[in-house]
C-alpha positions in Angstrom: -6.9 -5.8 -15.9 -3.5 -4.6 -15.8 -2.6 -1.3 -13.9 1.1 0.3 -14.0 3.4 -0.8 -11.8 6.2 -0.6 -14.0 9.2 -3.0 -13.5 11.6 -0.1 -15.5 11.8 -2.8 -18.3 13.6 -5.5 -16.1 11.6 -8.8 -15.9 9.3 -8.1 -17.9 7.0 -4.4 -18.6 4.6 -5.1 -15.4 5.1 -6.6 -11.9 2.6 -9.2 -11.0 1.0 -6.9 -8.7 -0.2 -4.7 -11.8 -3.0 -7.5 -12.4 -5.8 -7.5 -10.9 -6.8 -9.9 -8.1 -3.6 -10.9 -6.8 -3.8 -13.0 -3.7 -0.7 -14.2 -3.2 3.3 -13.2 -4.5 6.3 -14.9 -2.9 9.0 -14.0 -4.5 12.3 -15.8 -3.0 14.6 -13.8 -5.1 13.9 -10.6 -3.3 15.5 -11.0 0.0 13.7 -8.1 1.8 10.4 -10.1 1.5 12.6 -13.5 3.4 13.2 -13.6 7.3 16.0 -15.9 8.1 17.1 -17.5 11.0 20.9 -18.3 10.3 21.0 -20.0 6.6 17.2 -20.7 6.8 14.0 -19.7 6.4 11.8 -18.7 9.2 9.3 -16.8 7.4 8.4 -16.1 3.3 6.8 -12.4 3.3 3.9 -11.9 0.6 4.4 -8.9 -1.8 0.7 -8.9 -2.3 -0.3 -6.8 -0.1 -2.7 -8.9 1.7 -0.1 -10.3 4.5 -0.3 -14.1 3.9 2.5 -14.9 5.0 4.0 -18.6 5.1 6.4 -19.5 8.2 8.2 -22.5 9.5 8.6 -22.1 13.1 10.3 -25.3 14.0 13.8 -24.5 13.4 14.7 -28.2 12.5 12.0 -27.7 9.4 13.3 -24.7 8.6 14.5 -24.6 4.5 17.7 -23.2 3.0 17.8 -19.7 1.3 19.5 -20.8 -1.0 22.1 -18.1 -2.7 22.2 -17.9 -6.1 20.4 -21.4 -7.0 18.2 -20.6 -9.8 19.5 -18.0 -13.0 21.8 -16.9 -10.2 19.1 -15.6 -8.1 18.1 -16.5 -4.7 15.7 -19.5 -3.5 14.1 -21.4 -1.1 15.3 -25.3 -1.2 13.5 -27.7 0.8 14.3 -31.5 1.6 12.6 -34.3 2.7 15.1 -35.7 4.4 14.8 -32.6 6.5 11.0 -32.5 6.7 10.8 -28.8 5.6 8.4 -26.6 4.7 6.5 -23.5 4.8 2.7 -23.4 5.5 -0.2 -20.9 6.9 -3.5 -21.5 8.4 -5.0 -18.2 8.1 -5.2 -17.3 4.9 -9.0 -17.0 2.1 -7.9 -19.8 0.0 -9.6 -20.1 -3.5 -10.5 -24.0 -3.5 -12.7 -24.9 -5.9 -13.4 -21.3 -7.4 -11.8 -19.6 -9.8 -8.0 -19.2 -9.7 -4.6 -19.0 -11.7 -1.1 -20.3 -10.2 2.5 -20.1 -11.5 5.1 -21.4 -9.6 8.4 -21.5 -10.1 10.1 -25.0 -9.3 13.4 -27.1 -10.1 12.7 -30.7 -8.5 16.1 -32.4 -7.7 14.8 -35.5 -9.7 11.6 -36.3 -11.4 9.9 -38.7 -8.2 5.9 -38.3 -7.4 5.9 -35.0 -5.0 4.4 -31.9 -3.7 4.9 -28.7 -4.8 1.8 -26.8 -3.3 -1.2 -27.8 -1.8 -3.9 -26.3 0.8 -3.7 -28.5 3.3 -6.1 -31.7 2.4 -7.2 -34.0 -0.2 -10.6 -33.3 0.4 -13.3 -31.4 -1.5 -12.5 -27.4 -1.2 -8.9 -27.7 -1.9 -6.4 -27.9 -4.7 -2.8 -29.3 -5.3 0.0 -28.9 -8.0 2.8 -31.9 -8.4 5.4 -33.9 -10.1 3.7 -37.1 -11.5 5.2 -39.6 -13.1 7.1 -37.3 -15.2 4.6 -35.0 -16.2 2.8 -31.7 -13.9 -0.2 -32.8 -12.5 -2.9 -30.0 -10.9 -5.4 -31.2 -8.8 -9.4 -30.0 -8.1 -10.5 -31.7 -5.1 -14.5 -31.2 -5.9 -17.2 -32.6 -4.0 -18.0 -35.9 -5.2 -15.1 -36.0 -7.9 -11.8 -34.7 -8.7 -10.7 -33.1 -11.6 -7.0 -34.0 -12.7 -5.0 -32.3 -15.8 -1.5 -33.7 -16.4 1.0 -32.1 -19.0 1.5 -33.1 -22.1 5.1 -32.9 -21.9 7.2 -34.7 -19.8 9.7 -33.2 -17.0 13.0 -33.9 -15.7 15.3 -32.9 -12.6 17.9 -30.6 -11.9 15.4 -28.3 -14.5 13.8 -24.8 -14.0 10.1 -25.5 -14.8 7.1 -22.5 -14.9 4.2 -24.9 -13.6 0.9 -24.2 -12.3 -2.6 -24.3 -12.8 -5.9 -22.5 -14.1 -9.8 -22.8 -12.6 -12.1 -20.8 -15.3 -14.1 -17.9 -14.7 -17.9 -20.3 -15.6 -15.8 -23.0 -13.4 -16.2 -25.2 -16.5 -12.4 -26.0 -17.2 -9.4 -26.8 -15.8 -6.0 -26.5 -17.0 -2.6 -27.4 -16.0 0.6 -25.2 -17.1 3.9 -26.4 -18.2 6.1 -23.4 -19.5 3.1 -21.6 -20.6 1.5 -24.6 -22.3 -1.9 -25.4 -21.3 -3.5 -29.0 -21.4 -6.9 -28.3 -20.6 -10.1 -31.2 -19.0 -13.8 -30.3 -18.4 -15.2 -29.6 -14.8 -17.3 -31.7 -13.2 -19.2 -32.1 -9.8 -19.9 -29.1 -7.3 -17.5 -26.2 -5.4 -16.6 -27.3 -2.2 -15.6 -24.7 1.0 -12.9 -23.4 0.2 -9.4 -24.1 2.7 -7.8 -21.5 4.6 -4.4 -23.5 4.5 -1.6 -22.9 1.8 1.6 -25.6 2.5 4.6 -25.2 0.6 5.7 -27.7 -0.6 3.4 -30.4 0.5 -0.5 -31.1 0.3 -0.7 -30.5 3.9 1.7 -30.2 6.6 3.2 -33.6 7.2 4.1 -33.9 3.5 7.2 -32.9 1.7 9.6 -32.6 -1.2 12.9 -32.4 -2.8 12.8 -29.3 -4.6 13.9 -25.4 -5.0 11.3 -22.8 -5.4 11.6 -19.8 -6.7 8.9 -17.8 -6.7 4.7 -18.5 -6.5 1.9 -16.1 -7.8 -1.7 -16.8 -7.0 -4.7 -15.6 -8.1 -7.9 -15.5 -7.1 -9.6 -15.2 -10.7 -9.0 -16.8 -14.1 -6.0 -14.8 -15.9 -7.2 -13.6 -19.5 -4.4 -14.8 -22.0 -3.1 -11.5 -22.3 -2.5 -11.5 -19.0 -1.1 -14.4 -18.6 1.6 -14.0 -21.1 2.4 -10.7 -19.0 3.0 -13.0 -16.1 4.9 -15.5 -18.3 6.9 -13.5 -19.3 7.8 -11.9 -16.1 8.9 -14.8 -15.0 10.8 -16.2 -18.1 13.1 -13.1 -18.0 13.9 -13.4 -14.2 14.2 -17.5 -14.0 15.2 -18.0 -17.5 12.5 -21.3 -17.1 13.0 -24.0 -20.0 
């Protein structure tokens, strides 16, 4: 269901906000919603309204607001080298229940990495990568997982819309590249869902080379209407591939 919250026509009609059931909106570009300490990123503010924030609070591990890095807005970039990332521990995760996710992410190259996980690869939790030159989403179910990879491929140094899609019966899974979805049966049962969200790793002792720009979650399948709302959002402020 979508309810006001007009943008004024830029981005978009509608912010992501306007849709029902949205758990989580990080939105790098807006610098009011991004506590920095010097150059980097102590804390990522969510616009939800439900306060889940993600923090870093080693300052060694800290990622660079980045100025003007993707459409010549602002973003987070995080390194492995530098062991960064951004992660909480408190937050009603939707694991194996119904969900939508749409990240935006430009991996420095295409290698096998995190983007975002909950915090284990275990039953109850999810996780969205780089594979082997595809997007890979993950359902980590009790007694089976259920992957989708893309049909297209990916490269680096390339603004990507990825993400991922848990049905309303729980019966299919689908993973998103640009607002394509390749879509697998579900199999096996729900598992308890995590209270973790890490950024850009499966859990907090994993990370990546890449520059995120903004992450909308969820807690509900996204009607197709709806989803070309968010699409569409996002296509006009990242100017995606």
């Amino acid at each position: 269901m979508v309810t006001g919250s007009l943008t004024g026509g830029k981005y978009g009609a509608v912010l992501p906000t306007a849709i029902s059931n949205c758990l989580w909106w990080l939105d790098a570009a807006d610098s009011n919603s991004v506590i920095l300490n010097g150059a980097d990123v102590a804390q990522w503010n969510d616009k939800s309204g439900n306060q889940y924030n993600v923090a870093q609070t080693v300052a060694a591990k800290q990622p660079l607001y980045d100025t003007g890095a993707l459409n010549s807005l602002n973003a987070i970039t995080f390194t492995v080298a530098g062991e960064e990332g951004l992660f909480t521990t408190s937050a009603p995760f939707v694991g194996n229940f119904p969900h939508s996710i749409f990240i935006i992410a430009n991996p420095v190259a295409v290698v096998d990495f995190d983007v975002l996980g909950t915090g284990a690869i275990a039953s109850g939790n999810i996780l969205v990568m780089f594979y082997h030159s595809r997007v890979r989403g993950h359902d980590f179910r009790n007694g089976v997982t259920i992957v989708a990879d893309s049909a297209a491929a990916v490269t680096g140094d390339t603004t990507y819309l990825i993400g991922q899609i848990l049905n309303t019966a729980s019966t299919e899974f689908s993973v998103n590249l640009n607002g394509t979805l390749t879509t697998l049966g579900v199999a096996g049962v729900a598992g308890a869902p995590s209270t973790t969200l890490t950024i850009p790793g499966r859990d907090v002792t994993t990370y990546s080379d890449v520059t995120i720009g903004e992450i909308i979650i969820y807690d509900k399948e996204v009607n197709e209407s709806e989803r070309n709302i968010i699409q569409t959002y996002l296509k006009d402020k990242w100017a995606y591939v």
